[in-house]
VOFIVEX-567699 format. One record per residue: x, y negated, z negated of N, C-alpha, C in turn. Coordinates in steps of 0.2 Angstrom, whole numbers, padded with zeros to 4 digits, always signed. Layout:
XYZXYZXYZ/...
***
This chain:
-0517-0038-0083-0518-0043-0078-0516-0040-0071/-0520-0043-0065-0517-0040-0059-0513-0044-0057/-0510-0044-0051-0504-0048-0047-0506-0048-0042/-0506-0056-0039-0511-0059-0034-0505-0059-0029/-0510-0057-0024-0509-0057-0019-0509-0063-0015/-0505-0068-0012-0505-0074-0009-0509-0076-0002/-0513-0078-0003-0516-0080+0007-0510-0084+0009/-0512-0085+0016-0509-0090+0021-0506-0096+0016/-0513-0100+0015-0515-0106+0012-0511-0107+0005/-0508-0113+0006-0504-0114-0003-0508-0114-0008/-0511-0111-0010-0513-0111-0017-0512-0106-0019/-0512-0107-0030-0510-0103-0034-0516-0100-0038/-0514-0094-0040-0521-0093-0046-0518-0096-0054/-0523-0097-0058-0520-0100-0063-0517-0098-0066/-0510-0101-0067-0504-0098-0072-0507-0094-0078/-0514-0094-0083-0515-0090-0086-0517-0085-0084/-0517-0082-0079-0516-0076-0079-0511-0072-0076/-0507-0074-0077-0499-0072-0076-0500-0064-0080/-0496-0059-0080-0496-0054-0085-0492-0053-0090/-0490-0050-0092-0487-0051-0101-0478-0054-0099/-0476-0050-0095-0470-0052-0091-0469-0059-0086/-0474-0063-0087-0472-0068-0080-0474-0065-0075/-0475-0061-0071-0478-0060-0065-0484-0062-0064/-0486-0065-0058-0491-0070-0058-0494-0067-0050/-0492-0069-0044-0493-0066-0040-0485-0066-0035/-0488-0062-0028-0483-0061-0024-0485-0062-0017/-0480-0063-0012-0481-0067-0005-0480-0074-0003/-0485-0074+0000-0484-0081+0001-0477-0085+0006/-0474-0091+0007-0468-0093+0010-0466-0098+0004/-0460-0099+0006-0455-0105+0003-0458-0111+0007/-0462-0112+0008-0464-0121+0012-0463-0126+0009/-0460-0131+0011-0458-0136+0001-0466-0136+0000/-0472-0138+0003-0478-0140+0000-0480-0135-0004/-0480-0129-0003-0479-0122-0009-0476-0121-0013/-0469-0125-0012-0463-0124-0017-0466-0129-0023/-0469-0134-0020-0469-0142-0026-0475-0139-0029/-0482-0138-0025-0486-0136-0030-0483-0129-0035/-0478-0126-0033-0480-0120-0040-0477-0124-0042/-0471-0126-0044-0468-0131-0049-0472-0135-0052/-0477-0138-0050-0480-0144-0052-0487-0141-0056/-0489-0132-0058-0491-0129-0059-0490-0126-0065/-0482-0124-0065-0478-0121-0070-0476-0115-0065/-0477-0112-0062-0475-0107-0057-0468-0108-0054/-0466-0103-0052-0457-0105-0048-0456-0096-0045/-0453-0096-0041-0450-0090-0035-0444-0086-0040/-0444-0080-0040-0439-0078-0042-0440-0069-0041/-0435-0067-0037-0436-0063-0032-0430-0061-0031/-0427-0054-0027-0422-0051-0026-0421-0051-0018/-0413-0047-0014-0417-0048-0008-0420-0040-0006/-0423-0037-0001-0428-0033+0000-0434-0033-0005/-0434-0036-0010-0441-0037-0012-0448-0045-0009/-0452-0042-0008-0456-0050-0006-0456-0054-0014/-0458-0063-0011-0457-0066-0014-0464-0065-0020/-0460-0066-0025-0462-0064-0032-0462-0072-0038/-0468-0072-0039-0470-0081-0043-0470-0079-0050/-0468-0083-0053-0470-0082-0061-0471-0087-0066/-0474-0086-0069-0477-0090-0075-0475-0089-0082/-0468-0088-0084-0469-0084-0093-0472-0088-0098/-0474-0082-0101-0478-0086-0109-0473-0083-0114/-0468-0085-0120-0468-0093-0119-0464-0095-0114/-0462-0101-0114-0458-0108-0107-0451-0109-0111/-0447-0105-0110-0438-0109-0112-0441-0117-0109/-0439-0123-0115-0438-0129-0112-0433-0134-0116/-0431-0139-0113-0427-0143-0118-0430-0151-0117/-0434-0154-0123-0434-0158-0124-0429-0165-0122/-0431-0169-0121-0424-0176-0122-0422-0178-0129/-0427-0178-0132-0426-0180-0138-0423-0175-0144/-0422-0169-0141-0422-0162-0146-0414-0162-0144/-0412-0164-0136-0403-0161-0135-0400-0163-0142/-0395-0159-0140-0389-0158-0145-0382-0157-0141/-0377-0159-0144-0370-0156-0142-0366-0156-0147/-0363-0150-0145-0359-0148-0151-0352-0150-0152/-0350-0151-0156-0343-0157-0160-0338-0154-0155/-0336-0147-0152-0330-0147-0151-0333-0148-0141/-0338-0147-0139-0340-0150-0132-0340-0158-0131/-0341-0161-0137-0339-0170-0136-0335-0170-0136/-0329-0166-0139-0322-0168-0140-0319-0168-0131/-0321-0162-0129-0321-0160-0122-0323-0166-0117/-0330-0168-0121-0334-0173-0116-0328-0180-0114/-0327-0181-0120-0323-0188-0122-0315-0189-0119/-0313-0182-0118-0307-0182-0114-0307-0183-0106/-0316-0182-0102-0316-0184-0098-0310-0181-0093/-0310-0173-0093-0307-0168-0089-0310-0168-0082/-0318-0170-0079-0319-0171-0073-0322-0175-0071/-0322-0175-0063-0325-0182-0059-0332-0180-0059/-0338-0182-0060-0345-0180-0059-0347-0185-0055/-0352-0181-0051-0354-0185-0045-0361-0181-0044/-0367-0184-0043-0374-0180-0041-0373-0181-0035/-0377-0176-0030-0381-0175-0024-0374-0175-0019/-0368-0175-0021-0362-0176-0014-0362-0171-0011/-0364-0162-0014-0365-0158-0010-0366-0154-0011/-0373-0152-0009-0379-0149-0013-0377-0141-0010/-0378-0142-0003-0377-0135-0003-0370-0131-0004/-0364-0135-0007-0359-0129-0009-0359-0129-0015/-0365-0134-0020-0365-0129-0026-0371-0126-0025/-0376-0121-0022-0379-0120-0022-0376-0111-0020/-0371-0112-0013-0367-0107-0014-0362-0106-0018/-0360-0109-0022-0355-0106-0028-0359-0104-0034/-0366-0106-0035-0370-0103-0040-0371-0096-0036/-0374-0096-0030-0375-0086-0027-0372-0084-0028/-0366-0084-0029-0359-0081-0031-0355-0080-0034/-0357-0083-0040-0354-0082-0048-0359-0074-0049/-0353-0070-0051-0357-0066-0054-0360-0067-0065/-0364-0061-0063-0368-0062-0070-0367-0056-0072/-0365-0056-0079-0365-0049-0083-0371-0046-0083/-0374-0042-0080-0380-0039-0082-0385-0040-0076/-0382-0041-0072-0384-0044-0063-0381-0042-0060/-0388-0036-0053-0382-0035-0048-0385-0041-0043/-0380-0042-0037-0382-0045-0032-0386-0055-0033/-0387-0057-0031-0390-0063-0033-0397-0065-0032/-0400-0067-0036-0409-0070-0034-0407-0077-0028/-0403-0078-0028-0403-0085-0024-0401-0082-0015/-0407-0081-0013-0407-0077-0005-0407-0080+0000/-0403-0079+0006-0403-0086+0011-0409-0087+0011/-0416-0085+0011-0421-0088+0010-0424-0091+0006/-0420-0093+0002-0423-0098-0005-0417-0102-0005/-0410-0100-0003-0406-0108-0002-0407-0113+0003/-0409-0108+0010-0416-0112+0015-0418-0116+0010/-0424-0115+0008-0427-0119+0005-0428-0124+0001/-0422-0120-0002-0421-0126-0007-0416-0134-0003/-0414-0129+0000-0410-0136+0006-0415-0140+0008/-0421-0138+0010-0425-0142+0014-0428-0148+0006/-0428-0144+0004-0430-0150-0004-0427-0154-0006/-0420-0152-0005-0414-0158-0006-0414-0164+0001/-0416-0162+0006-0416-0166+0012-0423-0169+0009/-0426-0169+0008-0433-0172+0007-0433-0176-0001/-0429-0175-0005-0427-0180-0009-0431-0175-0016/-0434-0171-0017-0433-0167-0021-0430-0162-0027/-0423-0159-0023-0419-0154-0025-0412-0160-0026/-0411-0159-0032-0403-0161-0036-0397-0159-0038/-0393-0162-0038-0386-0156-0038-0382-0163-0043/-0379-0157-0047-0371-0161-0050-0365-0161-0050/-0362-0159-0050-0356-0159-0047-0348-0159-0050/-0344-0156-0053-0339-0157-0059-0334-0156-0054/-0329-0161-0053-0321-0159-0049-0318-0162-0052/-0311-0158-0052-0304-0158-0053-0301-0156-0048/-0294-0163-0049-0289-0163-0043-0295-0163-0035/-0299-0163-0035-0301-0164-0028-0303-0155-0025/-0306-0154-0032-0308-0147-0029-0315-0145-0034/-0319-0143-0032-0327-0140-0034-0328-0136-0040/-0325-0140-0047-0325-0133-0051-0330-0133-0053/-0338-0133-0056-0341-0132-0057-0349-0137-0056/-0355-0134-0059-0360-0138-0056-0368-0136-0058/-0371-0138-0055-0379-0136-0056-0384-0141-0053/-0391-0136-0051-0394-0139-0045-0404-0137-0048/-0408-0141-0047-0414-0142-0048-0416-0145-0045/-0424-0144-0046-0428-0147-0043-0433-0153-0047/-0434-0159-0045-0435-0165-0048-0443-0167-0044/-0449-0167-0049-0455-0170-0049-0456-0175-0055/-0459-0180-0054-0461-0185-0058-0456-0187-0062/-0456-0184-0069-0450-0187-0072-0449-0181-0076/-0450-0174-0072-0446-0167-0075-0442-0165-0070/-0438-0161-0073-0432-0156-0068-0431-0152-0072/-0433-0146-0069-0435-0140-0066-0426-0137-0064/-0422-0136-0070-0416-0132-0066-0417-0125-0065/-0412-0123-0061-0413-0117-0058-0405-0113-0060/-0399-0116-0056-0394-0112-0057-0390-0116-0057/-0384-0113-0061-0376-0117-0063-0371-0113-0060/-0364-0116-0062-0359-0111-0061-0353-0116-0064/-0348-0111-0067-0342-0113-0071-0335-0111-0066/-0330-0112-0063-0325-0112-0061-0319-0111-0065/-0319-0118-0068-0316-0119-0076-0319-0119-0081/-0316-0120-0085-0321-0119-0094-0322-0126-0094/-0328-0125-0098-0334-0131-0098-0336-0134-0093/-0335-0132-0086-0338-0136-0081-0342-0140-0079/-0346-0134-0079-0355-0134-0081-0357-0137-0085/-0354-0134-0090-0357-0140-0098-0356-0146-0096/-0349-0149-0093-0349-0157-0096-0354-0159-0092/-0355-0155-0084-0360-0161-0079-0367-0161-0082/-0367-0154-0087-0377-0155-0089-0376-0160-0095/-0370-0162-0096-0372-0165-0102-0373-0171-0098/-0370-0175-0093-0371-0181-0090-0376-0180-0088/-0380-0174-0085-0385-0176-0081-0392-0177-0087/-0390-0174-0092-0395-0174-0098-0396-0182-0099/-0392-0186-0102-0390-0191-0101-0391-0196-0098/-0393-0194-0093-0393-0198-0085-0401-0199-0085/-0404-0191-0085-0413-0194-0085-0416-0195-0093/-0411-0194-0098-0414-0200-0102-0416-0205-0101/-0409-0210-0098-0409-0216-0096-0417-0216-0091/-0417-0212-0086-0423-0212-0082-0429-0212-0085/-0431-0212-0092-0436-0209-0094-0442-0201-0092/-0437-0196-0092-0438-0190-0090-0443-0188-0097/-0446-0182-0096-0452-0182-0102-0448-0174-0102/-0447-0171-0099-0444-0163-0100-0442-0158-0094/-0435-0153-0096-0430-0153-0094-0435-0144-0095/-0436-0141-0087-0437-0135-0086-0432-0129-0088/-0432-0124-0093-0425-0117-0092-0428-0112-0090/-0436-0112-0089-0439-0108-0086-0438-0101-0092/-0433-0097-0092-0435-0092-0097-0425-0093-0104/-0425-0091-0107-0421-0091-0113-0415-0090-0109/-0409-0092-0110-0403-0093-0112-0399-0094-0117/-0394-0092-0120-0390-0094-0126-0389-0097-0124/-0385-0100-0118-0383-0106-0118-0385-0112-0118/-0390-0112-0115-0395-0117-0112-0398-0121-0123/-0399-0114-0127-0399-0115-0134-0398-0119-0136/-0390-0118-0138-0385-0122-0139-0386-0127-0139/-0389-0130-0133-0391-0138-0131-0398-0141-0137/-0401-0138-0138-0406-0138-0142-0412-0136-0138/-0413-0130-0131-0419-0128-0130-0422-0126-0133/-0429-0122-0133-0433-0120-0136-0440-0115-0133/-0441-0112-0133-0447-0109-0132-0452-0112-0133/-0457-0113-0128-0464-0115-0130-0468-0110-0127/-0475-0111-0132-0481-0109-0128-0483-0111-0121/-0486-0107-0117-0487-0110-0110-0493-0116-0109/-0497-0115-0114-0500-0121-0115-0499-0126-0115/-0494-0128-0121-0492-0134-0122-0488-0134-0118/-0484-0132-0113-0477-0133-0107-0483-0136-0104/-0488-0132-0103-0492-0136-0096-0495-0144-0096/-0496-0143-0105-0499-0150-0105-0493-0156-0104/-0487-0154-0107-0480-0158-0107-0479-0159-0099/-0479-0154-0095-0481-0155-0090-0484-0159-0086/-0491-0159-0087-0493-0166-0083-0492-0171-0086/-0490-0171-0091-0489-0180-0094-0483-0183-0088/-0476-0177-0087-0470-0180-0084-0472-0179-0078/-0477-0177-0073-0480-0177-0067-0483-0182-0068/-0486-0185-0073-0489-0192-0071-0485-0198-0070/-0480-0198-0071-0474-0204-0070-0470-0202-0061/-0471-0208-0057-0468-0209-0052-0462-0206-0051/-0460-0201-0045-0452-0197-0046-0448-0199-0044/-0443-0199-0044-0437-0204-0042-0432-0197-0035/-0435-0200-0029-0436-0197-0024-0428-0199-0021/-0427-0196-0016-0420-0197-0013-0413-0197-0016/-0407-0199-0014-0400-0197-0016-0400-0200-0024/-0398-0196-0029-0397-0198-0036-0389-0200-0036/-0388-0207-0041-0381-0208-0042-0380-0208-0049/-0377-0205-0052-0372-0207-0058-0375-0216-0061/-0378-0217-0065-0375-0224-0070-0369-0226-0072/-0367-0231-0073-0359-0231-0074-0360-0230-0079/-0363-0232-0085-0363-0231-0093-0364-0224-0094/-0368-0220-0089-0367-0213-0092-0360-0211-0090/-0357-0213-0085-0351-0211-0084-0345-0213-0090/-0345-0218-0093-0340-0221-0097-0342-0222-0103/-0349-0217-0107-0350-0216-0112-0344-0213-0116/-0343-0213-0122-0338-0208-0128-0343-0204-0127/
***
């Protein structure tokens, strides 16, 4: 398959024909109306710096179900001791730069490039982009940030300071858009950890149909808060 080359104009070619690897096409801007529709498509940005911006679609879709999570015995026991403060949206952009910055084994440099944190700030001001947030003593240990249309989220990057950080806030925030009626939770491509949770692979087909089902439900736009019951769940 080729690699389309983007006009001016937001539009996308059809995710199927993406190439065997996810690459879909290349150019384009970060505009949130660009950014929403790939997302809203199955496409998303993912790109290094000196390279133009690069779209992709993989076949299959890492995703995790709501009804499929899972946690595991010794992460409750964690959850239940309630070692940090969780808070969404208090500050999007310093977890966004402590996710740049966490290195990754098998990673040089970071995908997350002042032109995409750009962006994605501009999403979060617009009620879009979501952040979680895990502190102890009054300091930033951990967290993770995505992007929110109709009743999916689309995450993108985490980061751990302390052990379990990350975990305990996805597990609240898992939690959280249950209660929302959230229909499915994007990982975009395979992680063990994300596994763990009970993701899965899907075909791109069926992601896309799941897809518009959870785009057809109203998004829940602007600052996101914590429920108390998800806070003070065992």
């Amino acid at each position: 398959m080729p690699v389309f080359s983007l006009p001016p104009e937001h539009v996308f070619p059809d995710p199927a024909l993406a190439r065997e690897d996810g690459l879909l096409a290349v150019g384009g801007d970060l505009h949130p109306h660009r950014l929403l529709l790939a997302y809203a498509m199955g496409i998303f940005p993912w790109y290094s710096d000196g390279q133009p911006i690069l779209w992709h679609s993989p076949d299959p879709r890492f995703v995790l179900l709501p009804e499929e999570f899972r946690v595991q015995r010794s992460l409750r026991k964690v959850v239940k001791k309630r070692p940090f403060q969780l808070t969404l949206d208090t500050c999007f952009a310093k977890v966004i730069d402590k996710c740049s910055a966490t290195h990754r084994p098998g990673q040089r440099g970071t995908w997350i490039t002042r032109e995409m944190r750009d962006a994605y700030l501009e999403l979060h001001e617009l009620g879009f982009a979501h952040s979680v947030e895990a502190w102890q003593d009054g300091e930033l240990v951990g967290g993770l940030y995505g992007v929110s249309i109709g009743r999916v989220y689309f995450g993108e990057s985490m980061f751990s300071a302390v052990s379990d950080a990350s975990k305990v806030a996805f597990v609240h925030l898992v939690h959280q858009l249950v209660r929302w009626d959230f229909q499915l939770i994007d990982s975009q491509v395979y992680t063990r950890h994300l596994a763990r949770f009970g993701a899965r692979e899907m075909p791109r087909r069926l992601y896309l149909k799941r897809l518009e089902d959870g785009l057809a439900i109203q998004s829940r736009r602007g600052a996101w808060v914590f429920d108390k019951e998800v806070l003070e769940a065992e």
